[in-house]
C-alpha positions in Angstrom: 78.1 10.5 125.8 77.2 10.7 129.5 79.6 13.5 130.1 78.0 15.3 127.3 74.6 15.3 128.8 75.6 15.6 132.1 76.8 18.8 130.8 73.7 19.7 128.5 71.3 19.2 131.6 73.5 21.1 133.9 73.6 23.9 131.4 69.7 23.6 130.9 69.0 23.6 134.4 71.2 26.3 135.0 69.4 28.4 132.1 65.9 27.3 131.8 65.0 26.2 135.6 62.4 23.3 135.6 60.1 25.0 137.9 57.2 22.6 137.6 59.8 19.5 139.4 57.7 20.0 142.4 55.1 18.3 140.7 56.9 15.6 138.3 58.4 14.5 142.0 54.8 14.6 143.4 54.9 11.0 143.3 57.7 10.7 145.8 55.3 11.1 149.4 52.8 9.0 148.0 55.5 6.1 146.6 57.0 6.6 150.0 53.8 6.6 151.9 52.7 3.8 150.3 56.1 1.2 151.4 55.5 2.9 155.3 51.8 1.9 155.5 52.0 -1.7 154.0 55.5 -2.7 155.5 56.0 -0.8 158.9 55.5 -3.2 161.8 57.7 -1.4 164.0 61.1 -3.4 163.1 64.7 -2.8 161.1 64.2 -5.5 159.1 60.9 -4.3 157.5 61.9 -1.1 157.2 65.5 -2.2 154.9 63.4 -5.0 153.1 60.9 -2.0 152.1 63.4 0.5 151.3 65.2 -2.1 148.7 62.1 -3.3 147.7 61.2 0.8 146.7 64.5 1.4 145.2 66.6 -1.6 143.4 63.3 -2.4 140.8 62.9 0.7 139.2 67.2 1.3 139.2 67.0 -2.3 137.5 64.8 -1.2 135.1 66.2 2.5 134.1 69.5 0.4 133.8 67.5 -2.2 131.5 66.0 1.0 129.5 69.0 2.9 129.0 71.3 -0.7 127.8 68.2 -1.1 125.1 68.3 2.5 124.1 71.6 2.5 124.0 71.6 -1.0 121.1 69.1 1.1 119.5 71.3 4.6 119.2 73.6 6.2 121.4 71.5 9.2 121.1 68.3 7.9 122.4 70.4 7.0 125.6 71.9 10.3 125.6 68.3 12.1 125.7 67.1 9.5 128.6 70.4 10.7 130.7 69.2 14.7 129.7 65.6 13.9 130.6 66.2 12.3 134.3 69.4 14.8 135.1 66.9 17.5 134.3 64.1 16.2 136.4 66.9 15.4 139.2 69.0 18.4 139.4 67.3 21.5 140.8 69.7 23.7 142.4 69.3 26.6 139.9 65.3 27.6 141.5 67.0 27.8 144.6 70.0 29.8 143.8 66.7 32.1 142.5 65.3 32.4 145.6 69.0 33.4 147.3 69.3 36.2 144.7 65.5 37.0 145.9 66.1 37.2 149.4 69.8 39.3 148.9 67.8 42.1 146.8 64.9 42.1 149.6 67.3 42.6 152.4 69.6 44.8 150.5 66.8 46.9 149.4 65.3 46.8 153.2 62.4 44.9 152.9 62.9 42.6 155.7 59.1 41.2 155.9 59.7 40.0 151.7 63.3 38.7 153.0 61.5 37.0 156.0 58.5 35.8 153.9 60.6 33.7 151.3 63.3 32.3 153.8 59.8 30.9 155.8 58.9 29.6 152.9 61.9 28.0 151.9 63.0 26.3 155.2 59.1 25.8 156.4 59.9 27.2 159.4 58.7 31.0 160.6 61.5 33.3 160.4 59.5 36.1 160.8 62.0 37.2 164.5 65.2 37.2 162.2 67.1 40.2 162.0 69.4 40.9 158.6 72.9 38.8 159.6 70.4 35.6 160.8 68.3 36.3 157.3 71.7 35.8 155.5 73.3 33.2 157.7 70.0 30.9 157.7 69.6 31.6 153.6 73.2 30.4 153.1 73.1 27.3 155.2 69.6 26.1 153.6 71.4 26.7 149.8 74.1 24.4 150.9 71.9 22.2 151.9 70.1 22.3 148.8 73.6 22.2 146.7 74.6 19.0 148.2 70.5 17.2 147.3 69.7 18.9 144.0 73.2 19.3 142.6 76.4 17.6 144.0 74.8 14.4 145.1 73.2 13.9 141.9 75.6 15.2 139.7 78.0 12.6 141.5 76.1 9.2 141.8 74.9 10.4 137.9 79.4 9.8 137.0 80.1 6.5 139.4 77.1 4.8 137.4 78.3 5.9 134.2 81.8 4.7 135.2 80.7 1.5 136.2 78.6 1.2 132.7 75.2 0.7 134.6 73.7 4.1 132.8 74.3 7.5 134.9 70.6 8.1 134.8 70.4 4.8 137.2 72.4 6.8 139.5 70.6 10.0 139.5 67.3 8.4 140.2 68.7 5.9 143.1 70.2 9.0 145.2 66.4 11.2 145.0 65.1 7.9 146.1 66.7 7.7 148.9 66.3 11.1 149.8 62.6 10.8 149.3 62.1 7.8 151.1 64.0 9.4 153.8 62.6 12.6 154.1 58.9 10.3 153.7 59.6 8.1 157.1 61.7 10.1 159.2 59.7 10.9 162.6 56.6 9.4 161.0 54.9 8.4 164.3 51.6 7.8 165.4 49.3 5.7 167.4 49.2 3.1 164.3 52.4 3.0 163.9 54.7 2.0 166.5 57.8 1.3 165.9 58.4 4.3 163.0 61.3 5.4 164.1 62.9 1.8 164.2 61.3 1.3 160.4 62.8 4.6 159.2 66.8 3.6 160.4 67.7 1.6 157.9 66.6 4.6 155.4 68.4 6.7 157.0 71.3 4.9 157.3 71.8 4.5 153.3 71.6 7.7 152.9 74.1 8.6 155.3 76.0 6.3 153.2 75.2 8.3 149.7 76.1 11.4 151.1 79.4 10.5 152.6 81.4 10.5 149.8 79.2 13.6 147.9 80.2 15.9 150.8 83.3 15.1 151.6 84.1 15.8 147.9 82.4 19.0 148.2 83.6 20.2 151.2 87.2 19.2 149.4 86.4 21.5 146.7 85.6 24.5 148.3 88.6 24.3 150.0 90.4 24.3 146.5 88.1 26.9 144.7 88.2 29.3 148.4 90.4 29.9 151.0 92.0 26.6 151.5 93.6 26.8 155.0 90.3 28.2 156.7 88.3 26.2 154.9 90.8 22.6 156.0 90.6 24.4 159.6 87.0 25.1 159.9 86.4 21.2 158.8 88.8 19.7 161.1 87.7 21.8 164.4 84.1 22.9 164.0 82.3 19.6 161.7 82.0 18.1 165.0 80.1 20.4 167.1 77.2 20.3 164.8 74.2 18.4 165.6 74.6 16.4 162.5 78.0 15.9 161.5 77.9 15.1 158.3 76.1 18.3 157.4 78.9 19.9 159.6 81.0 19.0 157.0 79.7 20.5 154.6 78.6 24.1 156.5 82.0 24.6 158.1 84.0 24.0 155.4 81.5 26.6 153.2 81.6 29.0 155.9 85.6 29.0 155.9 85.8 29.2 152.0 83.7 32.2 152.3 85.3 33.6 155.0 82.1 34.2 157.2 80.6 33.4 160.4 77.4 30.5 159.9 76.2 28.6 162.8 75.0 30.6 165.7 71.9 30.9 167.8 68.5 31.5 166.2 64.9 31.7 167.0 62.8 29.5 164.4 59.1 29.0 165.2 59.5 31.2 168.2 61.9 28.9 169.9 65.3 29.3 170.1 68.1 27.2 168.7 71.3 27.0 170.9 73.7 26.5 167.4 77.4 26.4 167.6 79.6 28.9 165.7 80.9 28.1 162.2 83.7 30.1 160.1 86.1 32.4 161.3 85.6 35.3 159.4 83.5 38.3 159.4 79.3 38.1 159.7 77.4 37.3 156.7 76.4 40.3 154.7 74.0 40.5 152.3 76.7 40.0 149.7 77.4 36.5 151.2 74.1 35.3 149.8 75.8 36.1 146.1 79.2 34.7 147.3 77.5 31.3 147.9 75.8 31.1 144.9 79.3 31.2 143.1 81.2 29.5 145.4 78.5 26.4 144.6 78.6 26.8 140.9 82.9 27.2 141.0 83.3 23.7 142.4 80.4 22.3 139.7 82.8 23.8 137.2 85.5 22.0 138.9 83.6 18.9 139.2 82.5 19.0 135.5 86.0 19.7 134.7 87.9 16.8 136.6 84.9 14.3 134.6 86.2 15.9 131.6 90.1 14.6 132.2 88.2 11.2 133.1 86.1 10.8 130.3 89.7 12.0 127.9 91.7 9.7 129.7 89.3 6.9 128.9 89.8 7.2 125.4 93.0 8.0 125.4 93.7 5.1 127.4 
């Protein structure tokens, strides 16, 4: 049952984008806000007794609510899985906004093209020529892959395997990314000590991610060109400023076949980046490229939990 609705909210997401997410996950700052302010006195301990505090009660009781609905009927179960993968996964109003941006600078409106990318990363890209457009556009729907599909769709199957309810897992991982995303570089005259408070959120999702995009970055090398895409990983991860995202942006970058990386001015500054790929630039036709690549490997994924879920009953 949990394969079958994580593949009946992939498929809905994918057709019928929940576009109103951004506000059914308005809650999020404020949750977030509210653990910073009451429990931020500048040390590491505060900061990891807050974050469990924020997290482990409502996973305890989404695995509590999906046990009950499950000894009531499978299906009701089955619809709470649908409901919170729904609300979780978000990928699809992003790929929207690639396809977006590739008609704008294919059709040679670089202001529209420049508008939505600003938009998207909240940074001004308004100095970006047509190869940085692409190149930033790409990286930022990686990005997004690995929050709003692959990590999801990932900690959704190891709670399902582990019979705690994959819904549990789905809403653990945006909880750490929006408690995360809530304290990092929240500093301020009342509150020394942020940076100290945020670590331990930041450290556990560091440990979330490892295993999401290293699985990912696996699978583009199976679905794309596997030698540049094992090459890329092993010699270029590293020179990114954070390496786990490395990962993930090399190894996309060879899969694709393209150059990512590079120097670019966001915000009127410009940021010294390291080269990524050893292919050709990005052209707009990369943007479109990505998008498959990223929904290929969901296939895979979704495909590999298939031979699980037989084996299981098989076995």
């Amino acid at each position: 049952m949990s394969l079958f609705s994580l593949i009946a909210a992939t498929l809905l997401e994918y057709f019928q984008p929940l576009f109103m997410r951004k506000h059914l996950c308005g809650w999020l700052p404020g949750y977030a806000d509210f653990f910073r302010h009451h429990f931020n006195a500048g040390e590491y301990g505060h900061g990891k007794f807050a974050w469990l505090l924020a997290v482990l009660p409502l996973i305890f009781c989404l695995v509590w609510l999906s046990r009950w609905l499950g000894d009531s009927h499978p299906v009701f179960a089955w619809a709470l899985n649908v409901l919170v993968l729904y609300a979780s996964l978000g990928f699809s109003q992003f790929s929207r906004i690639l396809d977006a941006i590739q008609r704008a600078v294919q059709g040679g409106k670089m202001g529209e093209a420049r508008d939505l990318l600003s938009k998207w990363c909240g940074k001004s890209c308004h100095e970006l020529d047509a190869d940085e457009i692409v190149r930033l556009a790409v990286e930022q729907a990686l990005l997004a892959a690995l929050q709003h599909l692959f990590g999801v769709v990932l900690w959704f199957a190891l709670f399902s395997l582990l019979g705690l309810g994959g819904a549990a897992g789905a809403l653990g991982y945006c909880l750490a990314i929006g408690l995360s995303a809530g304290w990092a570089g929240k500093t301020g005259e009342d509150e020394i000590g942020a940076e100290t408070f945020d670590r331990f959120a930041q450290l556990m999702l560091y440990l979330l991610e490892w295993l999401p995009i290293r699985l990912t970055a696996a699978t583009f090398a199976l679905v794309g060109n596997f030698e540049d895409t094992a090459y890329c990983w092993r010699s270029q991860a590293a020179t990114w400023a954070d390496r786990e995202k490395g990962i993930l942006l090399a190894s996309a970058a060879g899969a694709l076949g393209v150059r990512l990386g590079l120097p670019l001015m966001l915000d009127g500054k410009m940021l010294q980046r390291p080269e990524l790929g050893i292919g050709g630039k990005a052209e707009p036709s990369t943007l479109g490229n990505t998008t498959r690549l990223i929904w290929r490997t969901t296939i895979v994924w979704l495909f590999v939990l298939l031979l699980l879920a037989l084996a299981g009953l098989l076995g």
